[in-house]
TIVO-2410 file (N, C-alpha, C; in nm, 3 decimals):
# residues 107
REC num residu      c1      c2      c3 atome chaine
REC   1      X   8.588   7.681  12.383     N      A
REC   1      X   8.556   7.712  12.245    CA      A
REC   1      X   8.465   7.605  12.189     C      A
REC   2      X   8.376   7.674  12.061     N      A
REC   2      X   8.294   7.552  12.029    CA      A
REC   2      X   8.323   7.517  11.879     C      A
REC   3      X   8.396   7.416  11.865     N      A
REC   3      X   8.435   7.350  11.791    CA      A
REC   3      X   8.288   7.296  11.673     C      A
REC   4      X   8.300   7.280  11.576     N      A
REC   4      X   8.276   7.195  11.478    CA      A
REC   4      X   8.279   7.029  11.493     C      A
REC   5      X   8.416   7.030  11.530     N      A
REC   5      X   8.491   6.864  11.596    CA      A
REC   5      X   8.503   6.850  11.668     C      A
REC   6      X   8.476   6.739  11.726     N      A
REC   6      X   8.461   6.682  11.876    CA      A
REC   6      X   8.582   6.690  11.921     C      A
REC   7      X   8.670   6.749  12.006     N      A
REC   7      X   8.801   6.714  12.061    CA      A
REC   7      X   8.818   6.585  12.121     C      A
REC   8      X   8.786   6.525  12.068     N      A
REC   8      X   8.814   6.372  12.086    CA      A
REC   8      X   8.860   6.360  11.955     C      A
REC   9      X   8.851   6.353  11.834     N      A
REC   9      X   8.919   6.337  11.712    CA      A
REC   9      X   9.055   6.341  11.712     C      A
REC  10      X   9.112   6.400  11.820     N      A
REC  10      X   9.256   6.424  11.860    CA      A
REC  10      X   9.339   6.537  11.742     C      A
REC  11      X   9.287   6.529  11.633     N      A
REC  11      X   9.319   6.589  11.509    CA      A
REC  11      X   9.345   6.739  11.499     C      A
REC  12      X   9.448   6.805  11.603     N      A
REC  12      X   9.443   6.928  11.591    CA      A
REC  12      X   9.405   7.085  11.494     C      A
REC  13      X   9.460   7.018  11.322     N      A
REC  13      X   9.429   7.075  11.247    CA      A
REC  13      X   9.304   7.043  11.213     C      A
REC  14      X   9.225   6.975  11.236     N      A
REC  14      X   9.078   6.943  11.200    CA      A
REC  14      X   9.011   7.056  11.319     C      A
REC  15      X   9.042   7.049  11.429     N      A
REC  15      X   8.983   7.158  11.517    CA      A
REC  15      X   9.052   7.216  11.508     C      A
REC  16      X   9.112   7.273  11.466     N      A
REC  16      X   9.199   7.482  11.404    CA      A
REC  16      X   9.064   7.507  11.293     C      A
REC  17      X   9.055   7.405  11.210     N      A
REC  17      X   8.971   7.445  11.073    CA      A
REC  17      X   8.821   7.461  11.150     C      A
REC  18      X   8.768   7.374  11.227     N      A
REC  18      X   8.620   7.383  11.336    CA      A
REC  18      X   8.619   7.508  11.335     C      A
REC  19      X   8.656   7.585  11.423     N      A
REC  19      X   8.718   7.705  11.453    CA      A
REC  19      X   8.714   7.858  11.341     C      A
REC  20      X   8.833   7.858  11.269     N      A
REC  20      X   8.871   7.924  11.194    CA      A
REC  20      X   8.858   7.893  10.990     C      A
REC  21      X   8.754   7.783  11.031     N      A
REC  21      X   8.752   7.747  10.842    CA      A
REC  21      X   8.665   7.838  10.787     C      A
REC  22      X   8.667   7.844  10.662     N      A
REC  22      X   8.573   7.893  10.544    CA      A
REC  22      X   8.658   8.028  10.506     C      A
REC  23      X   8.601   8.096  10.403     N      A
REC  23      X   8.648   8.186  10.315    CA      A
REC  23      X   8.697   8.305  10.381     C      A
REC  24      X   8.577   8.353  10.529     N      A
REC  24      X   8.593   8.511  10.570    CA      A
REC  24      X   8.684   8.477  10.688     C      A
REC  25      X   8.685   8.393  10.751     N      A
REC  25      X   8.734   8.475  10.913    CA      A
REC  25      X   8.854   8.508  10.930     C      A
REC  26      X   8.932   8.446  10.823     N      A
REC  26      X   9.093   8.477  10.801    CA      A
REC  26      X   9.066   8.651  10.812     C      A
REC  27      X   9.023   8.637  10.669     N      A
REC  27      X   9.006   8.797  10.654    CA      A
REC  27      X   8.939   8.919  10.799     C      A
REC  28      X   8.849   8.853  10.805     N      A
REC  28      X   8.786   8.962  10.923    CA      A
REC  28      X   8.893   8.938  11.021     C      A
REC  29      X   8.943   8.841  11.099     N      A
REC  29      X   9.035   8.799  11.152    CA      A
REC  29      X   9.180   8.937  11.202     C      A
REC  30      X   9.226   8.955  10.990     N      A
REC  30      X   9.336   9.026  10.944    CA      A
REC  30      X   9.293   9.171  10.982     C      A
REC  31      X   9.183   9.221  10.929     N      A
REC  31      X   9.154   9.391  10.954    CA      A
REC  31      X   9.116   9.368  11.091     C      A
REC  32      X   9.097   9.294  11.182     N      A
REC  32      X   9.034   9.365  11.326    CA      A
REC  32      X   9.176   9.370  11.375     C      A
REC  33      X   9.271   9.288  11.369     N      A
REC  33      X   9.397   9.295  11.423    CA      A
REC  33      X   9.513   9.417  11.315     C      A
REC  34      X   9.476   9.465  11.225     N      A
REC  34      X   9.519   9.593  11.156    CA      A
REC  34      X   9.486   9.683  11.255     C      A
REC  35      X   9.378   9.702  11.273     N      A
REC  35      X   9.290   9.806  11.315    CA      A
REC  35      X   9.297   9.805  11.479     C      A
REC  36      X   9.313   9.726  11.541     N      A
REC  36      X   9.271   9.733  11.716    CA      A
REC  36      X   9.201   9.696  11.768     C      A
REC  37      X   9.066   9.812  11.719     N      A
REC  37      X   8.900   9.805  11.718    CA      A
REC  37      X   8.872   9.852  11.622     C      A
REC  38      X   8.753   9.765  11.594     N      A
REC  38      X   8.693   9.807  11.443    CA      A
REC  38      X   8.552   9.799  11.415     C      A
REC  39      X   8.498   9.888  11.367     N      A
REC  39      X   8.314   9.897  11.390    CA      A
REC  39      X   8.278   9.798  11.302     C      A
REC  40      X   8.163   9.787  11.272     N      A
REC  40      X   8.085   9.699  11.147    CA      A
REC  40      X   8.087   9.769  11.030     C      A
REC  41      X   8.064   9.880  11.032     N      A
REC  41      X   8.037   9.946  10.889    CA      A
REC  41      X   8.198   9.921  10.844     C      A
REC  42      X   8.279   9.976  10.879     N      A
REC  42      X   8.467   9.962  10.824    CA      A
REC  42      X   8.448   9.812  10.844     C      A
REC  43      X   8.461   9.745  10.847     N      A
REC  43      X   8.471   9.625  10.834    CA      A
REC  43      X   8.398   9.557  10.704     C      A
REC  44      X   8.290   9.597  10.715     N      A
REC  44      X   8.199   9.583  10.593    CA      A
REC  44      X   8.223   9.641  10.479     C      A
REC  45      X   8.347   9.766  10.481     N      A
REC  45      X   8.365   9.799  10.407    CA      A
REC  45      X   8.497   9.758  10.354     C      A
REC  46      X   8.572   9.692  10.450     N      A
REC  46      X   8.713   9.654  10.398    CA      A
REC  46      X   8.661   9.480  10.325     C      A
REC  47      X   8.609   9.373  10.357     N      A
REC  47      X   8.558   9.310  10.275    CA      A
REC  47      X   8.386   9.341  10.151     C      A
REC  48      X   8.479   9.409  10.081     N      A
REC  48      X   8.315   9.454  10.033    CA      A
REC  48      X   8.230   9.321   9.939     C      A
REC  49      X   8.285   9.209   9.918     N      A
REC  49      X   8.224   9.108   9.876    CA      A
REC  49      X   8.155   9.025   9.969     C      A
REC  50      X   8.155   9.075  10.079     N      A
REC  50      X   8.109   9.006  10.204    CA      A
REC  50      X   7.945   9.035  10.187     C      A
REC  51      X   7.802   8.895  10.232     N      A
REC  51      X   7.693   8.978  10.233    CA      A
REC  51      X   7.703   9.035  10.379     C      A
REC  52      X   7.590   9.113  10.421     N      A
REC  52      X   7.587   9.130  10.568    CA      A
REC  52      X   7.532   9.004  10.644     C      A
REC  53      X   7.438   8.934  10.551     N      A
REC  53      X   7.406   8.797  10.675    CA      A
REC  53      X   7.538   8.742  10.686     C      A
REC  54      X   7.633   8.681  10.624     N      A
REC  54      X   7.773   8.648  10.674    CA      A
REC  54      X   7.851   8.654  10.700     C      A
REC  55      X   7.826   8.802  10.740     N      A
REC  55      X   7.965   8.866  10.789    CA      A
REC  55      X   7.869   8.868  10.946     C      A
REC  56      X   7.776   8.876  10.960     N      A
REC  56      X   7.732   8.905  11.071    CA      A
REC  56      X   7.755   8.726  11.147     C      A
REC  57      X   7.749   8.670  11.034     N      A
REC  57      X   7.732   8.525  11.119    CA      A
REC  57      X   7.857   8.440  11.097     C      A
REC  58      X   7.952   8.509  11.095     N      A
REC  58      X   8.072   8.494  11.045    CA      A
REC  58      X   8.166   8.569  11.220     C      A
REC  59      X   8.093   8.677  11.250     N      A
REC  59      X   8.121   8.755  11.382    CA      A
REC  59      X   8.069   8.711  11.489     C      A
REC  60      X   7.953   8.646  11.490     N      A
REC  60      X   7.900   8.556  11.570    CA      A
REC  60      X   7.989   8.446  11.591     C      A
REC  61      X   8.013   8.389  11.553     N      A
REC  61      X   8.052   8.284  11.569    CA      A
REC  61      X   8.202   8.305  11.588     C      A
REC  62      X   8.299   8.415  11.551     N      A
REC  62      X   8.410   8.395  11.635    CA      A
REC  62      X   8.411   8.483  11.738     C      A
REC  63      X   8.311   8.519  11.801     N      A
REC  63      X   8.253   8.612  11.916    CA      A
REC  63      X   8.215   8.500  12.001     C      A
REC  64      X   8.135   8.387  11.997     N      A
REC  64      X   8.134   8.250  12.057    CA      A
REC  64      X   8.243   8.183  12.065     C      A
REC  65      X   8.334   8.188  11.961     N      A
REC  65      X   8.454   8.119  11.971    CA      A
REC  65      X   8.555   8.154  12.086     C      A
REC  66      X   8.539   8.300  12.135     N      A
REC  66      X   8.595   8.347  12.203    CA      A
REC  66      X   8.726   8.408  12.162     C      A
REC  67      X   8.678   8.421  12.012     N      A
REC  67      X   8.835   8.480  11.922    CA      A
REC  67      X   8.835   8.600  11.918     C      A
REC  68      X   8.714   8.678  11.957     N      A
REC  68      X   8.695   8.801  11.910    CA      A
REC  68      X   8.585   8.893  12.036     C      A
REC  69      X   8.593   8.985  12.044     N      A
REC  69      X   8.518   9.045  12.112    CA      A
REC  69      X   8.439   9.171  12.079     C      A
REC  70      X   8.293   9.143  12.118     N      A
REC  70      X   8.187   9.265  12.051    CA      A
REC  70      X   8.145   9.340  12.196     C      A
REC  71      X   8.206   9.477  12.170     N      A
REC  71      X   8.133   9.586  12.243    CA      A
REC  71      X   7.980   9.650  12.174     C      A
REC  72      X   7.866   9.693  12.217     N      A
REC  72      X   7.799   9.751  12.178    CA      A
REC  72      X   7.780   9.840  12.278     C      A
REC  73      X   7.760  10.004  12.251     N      A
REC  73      X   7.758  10.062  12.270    CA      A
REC  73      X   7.560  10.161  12.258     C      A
REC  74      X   7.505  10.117  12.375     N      A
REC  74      X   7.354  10.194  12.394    CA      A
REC  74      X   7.324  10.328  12.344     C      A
REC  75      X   7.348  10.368  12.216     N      A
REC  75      X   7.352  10.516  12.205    CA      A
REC  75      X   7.271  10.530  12.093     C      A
REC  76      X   7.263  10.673  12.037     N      A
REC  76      X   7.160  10.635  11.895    CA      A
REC  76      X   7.295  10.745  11.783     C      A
REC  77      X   7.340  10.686  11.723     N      A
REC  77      X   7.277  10.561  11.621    CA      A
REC  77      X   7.387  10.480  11.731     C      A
REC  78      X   7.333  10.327  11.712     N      A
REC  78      X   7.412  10.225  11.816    CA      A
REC  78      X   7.525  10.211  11.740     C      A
REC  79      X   7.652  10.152  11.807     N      A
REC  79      X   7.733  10.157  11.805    CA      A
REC  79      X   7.808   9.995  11.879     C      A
REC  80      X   7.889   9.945  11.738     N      A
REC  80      X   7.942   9.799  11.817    CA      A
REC  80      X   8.109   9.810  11.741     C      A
REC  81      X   8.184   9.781  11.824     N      A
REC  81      X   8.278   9.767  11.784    CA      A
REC  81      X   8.344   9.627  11.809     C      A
REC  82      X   8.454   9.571  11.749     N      A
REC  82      X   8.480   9.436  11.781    CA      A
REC  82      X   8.630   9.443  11.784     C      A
REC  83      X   8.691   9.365  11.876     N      A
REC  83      X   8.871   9.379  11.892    CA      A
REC  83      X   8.874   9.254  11.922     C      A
REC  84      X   9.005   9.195  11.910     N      A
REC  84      X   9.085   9.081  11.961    CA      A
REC  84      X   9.076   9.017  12.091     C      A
REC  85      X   8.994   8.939  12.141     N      A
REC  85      X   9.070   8.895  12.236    CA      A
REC  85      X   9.176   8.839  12.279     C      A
REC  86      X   9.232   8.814  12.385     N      A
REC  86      X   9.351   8.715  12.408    CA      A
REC  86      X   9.388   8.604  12.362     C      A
REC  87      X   9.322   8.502  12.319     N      A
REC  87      X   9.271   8.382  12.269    CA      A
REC  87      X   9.288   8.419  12.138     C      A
REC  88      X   9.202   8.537  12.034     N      A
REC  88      X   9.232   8.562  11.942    CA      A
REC  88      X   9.339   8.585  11.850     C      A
REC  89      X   9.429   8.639  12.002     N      A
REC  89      X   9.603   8.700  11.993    CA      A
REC  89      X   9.683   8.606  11.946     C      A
REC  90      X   9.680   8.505  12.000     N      A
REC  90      X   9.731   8.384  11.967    CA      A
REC  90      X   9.748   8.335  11.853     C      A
REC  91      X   9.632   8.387  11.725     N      A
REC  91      X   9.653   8.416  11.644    CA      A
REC  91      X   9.731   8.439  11.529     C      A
REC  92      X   9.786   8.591  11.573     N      A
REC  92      X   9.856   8.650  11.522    CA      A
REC  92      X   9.952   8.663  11.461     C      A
REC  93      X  10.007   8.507  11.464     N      A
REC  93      X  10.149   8.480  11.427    CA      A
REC  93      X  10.125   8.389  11.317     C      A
REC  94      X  10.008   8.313  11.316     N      A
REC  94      X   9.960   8.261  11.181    CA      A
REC  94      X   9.940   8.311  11.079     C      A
REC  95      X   9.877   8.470  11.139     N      A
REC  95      X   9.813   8.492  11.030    CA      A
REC  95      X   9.890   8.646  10.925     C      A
REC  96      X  10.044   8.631  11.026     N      A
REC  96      X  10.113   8.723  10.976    CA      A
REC  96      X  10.218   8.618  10.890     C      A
REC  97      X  10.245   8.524  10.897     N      A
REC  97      X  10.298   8.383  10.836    CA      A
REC  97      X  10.241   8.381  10.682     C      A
REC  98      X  10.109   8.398  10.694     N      A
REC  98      X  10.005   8.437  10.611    CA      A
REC  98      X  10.024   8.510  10.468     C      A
REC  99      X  10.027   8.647  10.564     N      A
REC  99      X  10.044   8.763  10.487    CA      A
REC  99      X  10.205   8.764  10.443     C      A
REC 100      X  10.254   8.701  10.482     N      A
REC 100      X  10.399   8.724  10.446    CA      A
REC 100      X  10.388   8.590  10.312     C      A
REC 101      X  10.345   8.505  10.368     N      A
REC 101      X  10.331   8.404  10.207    CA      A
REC 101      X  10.250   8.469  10.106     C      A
REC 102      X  10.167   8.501  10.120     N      A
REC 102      X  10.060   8.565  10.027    CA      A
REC 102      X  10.128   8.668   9.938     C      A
REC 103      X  10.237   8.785   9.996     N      A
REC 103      X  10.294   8.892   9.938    CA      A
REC 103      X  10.397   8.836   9.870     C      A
REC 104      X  10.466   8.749   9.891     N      A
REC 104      X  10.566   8.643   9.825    CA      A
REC 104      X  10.531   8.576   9.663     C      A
REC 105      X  10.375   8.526   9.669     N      A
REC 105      X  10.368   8.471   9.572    CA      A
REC 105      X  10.191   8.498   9.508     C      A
REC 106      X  10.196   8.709   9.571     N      A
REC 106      X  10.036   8.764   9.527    CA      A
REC 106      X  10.051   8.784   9.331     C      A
REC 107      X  10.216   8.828   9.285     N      A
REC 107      X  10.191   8.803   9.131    CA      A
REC 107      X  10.227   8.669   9.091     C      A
***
């Protein structure tokens, strides 16, 4: 994975945040693992405050991370869908930790 922080920092939560920091990837993160597989347009549409340059470079980069995985599909109109990888899976338990704090204290 390509970190932000040097894994030499030893600082685990400093490389979790390398990784997984800033506003979207939680989120994109949450609907691809709702969903299974999930195209760009539904995705784009479940964060609709998202622009497309950062959601696109927001997918890039946990597609490099190896958190996530992009199929594209050669067809017309093209077609990409993106799912979880294994690595990503790992995940899952954070970010349902998450959602369970969030619903606790959303009023």
């Amino acid at each position: 994975m390509k970190g932000n922080t040097s894994k030499t920092s030893k600082c685990p939560v400093k490389y979790t945040l390398s990784i997984m920091g800033g506003k979207w990837k939680w989120a994109i993160l949450w609907y691809i693992y709702k969903d299974d597989v999930i195209r760009y347009s539904k995705l784009k549409n479940q964060l609709k405050s998202i622009a497309d340059k950062t959601l696109s470079q927001q997918l890039k980069e946990l597609e490099e991370n190896q958190i996530i995985h992009r199929e594209q599909y050669n067809q017309i109109p093209p077609r990409v869908e993106y799912s979880l990888t294994e690595n990503g899976k790992t995940l899952i338990p954070i970010i349902e930790l998450m959602a369970k704090w969030g619903k606790n204290y959303i009023d």
